[in-house]
N, C-alpha and C positions, 0 to 999 in steps of 0.2 A: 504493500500500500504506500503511497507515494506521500509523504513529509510535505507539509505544507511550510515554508519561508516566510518570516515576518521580520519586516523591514523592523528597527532599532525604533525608531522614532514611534511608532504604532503604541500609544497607551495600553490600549485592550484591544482584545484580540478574542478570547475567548467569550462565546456566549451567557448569559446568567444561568442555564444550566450545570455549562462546562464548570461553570469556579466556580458554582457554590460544592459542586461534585469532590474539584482536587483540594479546596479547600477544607472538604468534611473527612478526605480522607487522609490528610496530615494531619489534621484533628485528631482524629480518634483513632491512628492508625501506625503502628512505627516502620520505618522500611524495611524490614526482614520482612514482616507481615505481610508486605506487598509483592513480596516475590527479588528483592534488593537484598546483590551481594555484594563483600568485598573481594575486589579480586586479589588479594595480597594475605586474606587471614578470615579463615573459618571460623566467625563471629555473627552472632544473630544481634547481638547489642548494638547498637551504633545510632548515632544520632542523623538527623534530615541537615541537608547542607543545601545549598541553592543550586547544586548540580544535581542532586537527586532531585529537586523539582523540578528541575526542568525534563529530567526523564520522565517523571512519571506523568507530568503535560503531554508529550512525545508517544509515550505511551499508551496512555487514555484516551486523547484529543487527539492523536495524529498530525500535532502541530509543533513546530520546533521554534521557541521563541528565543529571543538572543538576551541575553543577560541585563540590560535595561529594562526591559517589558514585563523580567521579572519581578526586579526591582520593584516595581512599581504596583504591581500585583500586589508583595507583601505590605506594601504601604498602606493599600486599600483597605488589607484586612487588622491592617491596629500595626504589625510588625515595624520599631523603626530601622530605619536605614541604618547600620552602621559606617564608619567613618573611617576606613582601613588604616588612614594615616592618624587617627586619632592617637594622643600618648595615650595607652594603655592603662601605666596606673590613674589615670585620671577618671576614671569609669568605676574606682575602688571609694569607696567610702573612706574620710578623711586617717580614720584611725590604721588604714588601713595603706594608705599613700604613707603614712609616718614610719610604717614599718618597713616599708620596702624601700623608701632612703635608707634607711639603717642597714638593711641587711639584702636590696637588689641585687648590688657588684657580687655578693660572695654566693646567691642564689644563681646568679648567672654563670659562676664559674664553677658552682657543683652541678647544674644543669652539661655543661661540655663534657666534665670531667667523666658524669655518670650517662652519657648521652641520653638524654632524659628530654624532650618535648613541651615546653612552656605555654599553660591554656591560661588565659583572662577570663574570670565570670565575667559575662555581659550584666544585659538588666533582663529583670525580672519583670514582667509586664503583661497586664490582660489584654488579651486583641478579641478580634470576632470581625467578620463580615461583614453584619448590617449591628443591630445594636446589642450594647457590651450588657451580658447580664449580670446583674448588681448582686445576686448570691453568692456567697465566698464557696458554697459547694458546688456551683452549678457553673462558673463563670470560667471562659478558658485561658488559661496562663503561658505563655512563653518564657523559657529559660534558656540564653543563649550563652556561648564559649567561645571566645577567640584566642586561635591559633597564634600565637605571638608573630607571625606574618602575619596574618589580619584574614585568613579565612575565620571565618561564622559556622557555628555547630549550634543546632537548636534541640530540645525536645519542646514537646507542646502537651498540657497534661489540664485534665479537668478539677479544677479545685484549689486547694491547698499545695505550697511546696515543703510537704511535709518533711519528718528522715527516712519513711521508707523512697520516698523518691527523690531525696537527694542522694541516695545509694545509688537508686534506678540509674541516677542523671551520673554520677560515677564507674558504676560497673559500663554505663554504654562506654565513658570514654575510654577504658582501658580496653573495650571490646573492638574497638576501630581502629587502635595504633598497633607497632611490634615495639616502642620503645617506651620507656618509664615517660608516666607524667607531671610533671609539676605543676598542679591549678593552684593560680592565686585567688584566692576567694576577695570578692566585693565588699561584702560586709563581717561582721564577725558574728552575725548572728545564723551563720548557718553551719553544717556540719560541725556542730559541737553537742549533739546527744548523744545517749551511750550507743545506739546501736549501729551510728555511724563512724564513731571513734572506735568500737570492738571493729566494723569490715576493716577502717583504714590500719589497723594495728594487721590484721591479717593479712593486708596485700599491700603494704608497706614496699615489696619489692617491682611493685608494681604503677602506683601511685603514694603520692605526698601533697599534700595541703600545706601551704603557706599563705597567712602566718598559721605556725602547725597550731593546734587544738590547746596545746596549755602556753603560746604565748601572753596570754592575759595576763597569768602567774607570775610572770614574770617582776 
């Protein structure tokens, strides 16, 4: 079946069937679920990147949009832009920017040392297509990841960002790399409950959180 071509410029493209369609199934749907492999590492966890939408546009739609159109797509639905060249810890909550003057340089140089992959929490934000539901159990959330070159890793999850799904939103990223991770967390209100302090103690070889869990203590 022949791929339809859409100029750059082209806002929308897709009919209001089409998106509300890919948009329900990023929703409520992770891309293993959808038939989305890695080709480098037999992993079902892994998060939606703006290259997997646009496959599964391609796939669903028969329509191959060029990476603006997408853009713009995610705007529509609440998602915002990021800003690749944004400074990174700037997107971290203050207490959080103070700790990584302190201790970036030697983060950065156990990162080489231990060849380890450096992720930015994004923001944490409700989106939706037409209007945002105001239930905190009902209303749909994005939690996104920047790759310290500035690709974006999202999941999208209904409700609360609780700790069993700050695990979920963990176990995907070590399910998408071959290398250790280093996430700097945004705020310090997250991944510090027990049951996500017990996974990180247990895959510790595999992931690290900075600032780590008992900086506060300090």
């Amino acid at each position: 079946m022949q791929v339809k071509k859409v100029d750059p410029c082209v806002t929308r493209k897709l009919n209001k069937e089409q998106e509300a369609e890919i948009f329900r199934l990023i929703s409520i749907r992770r891309p293993f679920q959808l038939g989305f492999k890695l080709p480098y590492k037999k992993a079902k966890l892994f998060l939606w990147t703006r290259d997997l939408l646009k496959q599964l546009i391609k796939r669903k739609c028969q329509i191959e949009l060029a990476d603006g159109v997408v853009v713009n797509y995610l705007r529509r639905w609440g998602v915002t832009p990021l800003n690749r060249l944004e400074s990174k810890p700037d997107l971290c909550d203050v207490a959080i920017q103070k700790w990584w003057q302190d201790h970036g340089e030697v983060t950065l140089a156990r990162s080489k040392n231990e060849n380890a992959q450096i992720y930015w929490m994004g923001e944490i934000e409700v989106i939706g297509l037409h209007a945002i539901e105001r239930s905190r159990n009902k209303r749909l959330t994005m939690i996104s990841v920047i790759e310290n070159q500035g690709r974006v890793h999202w999941l999208t999850i209904r409700g609360e960002f609780h700790d069993e799904r700050q695990e979920m939103l963990l176990r995907s990223l070590v399910g998408q790399t071959t290398t250790k991770i280093f996430l700097i967390r945004k705020t310090a209100t997250h991944f510090n409950t027990r049951l996500v302090k017990d996974w990180l103690n247990q895959n510790q070889h595999a992931i690290e959180i900075f600032p780590p869990p008992e900086w506060q203590d300090e």
